[in-house]
C-alpha positions as CSV (number, residue, x, y, z in Angstrom):
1,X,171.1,37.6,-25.3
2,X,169.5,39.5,-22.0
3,X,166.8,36.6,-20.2
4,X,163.7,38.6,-19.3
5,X,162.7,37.9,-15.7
6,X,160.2,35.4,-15.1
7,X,156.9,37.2,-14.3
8,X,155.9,35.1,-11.5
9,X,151.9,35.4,-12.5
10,X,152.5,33.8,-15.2
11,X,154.2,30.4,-13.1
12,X,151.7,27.0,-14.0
13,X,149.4,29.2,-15.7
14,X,149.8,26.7,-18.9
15,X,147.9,23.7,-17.2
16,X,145.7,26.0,-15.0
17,X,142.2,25.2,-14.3
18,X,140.0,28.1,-15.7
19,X,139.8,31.1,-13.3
20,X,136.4,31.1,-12.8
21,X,136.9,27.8,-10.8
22,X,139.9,28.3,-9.0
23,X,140.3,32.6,-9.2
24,X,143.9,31.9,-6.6
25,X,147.2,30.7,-7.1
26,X,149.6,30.1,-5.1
27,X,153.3,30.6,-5.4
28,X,155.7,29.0,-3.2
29,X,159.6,29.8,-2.9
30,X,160.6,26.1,-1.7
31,X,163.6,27.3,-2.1
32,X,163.7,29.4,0.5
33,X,161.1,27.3,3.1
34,X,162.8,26.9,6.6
35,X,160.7,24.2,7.9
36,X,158.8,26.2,10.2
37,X,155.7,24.8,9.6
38,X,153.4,27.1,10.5
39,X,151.8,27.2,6.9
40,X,150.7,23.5,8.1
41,X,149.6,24.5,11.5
42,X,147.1,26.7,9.9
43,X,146.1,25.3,6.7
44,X,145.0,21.7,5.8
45,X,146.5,22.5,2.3
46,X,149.6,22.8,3.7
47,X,152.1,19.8,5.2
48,X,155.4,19.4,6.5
49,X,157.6,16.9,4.8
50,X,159.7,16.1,8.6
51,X,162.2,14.4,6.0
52,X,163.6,16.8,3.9
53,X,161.7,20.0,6.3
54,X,160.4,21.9,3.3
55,X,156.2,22.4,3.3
56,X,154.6,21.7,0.3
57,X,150.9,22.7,-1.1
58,X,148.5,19.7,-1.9
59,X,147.5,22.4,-4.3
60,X,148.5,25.3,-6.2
61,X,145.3,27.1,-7.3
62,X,142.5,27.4,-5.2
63,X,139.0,28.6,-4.9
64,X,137.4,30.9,-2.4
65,X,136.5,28.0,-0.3
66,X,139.9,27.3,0.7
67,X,141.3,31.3,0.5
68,X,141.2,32.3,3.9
69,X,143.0,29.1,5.3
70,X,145.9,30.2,2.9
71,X,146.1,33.5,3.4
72,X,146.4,33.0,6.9
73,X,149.2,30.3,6.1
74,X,151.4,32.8,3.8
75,X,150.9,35.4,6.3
76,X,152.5,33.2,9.1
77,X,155.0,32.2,7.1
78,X,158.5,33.2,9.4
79,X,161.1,33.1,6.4
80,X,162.6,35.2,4.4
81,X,162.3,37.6,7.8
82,X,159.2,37.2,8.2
83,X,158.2,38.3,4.8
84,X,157.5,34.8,3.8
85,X,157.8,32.2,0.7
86,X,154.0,31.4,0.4
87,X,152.2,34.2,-1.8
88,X,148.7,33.6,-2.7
89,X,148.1,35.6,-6.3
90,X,145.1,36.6,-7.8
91,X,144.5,35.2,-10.7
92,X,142.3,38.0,-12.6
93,X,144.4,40.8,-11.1
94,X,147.4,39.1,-10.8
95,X,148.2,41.0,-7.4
96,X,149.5,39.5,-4.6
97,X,146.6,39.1,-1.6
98,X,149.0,37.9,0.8
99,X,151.5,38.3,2.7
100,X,151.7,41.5,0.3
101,X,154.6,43.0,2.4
102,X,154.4,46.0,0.8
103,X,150.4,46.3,0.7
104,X,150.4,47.3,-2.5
105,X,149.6,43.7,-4.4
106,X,153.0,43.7,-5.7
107,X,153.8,40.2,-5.8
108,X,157.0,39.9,-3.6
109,X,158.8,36.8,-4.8
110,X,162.3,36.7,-4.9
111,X,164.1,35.6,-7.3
């Protein structure tokens, strides 16, 4: 039996709060985080754990409140070659709003 791949708009959207509260997601390739913190520089939802070096999200889905911050932290994002592991999703549309490498709201996780 062939896995289907995971659609990535569909990661934590089980326990999500309703979209009309928070309309954003973020998804985050830990995984793949190089300890640059940047993200954390930027954005007070963002913090760099100096023991293990991977950044981490207080929180996953946000509101419009807290968008910019985070789109400015995915966009600064150096890994991956600069085309980052922080992807802030639209919930509704499910496109990606940043870094969206390929400016097309294809959301460019990797995996």
């Amino acid at each position: 039996m062939t896995e289907e791949p995971i659609d990535p708009g569909e990661i934590g959207e089980r326990d999500a709060p309703p979209i009309e509260e928070k309309p954003y997601k973020i998804i985050f390739e830990a995984n793949r985080c190089i300890g640059a913190g940047k993200c954390a520089e930027v954005s007070d939802n963002w913090e760099l754990d100096l023991s293990t070096g991977i950044a981490s999200p207080n929180t996953f889905f946000i509101d419009s409140s807290t968008l910019e911050a985070n789109v400015r932290a995915a966009e600064v994002c150096p890994a991956k070659k600069d085309r980052g592991v922080i992807h802030v999703i639209d919930r509704e549309s499910g496109e990606e709003v940043a870094p969206d490498p390929e400016g097309d709201g294809t959301v460019s996780v990797d995996w």
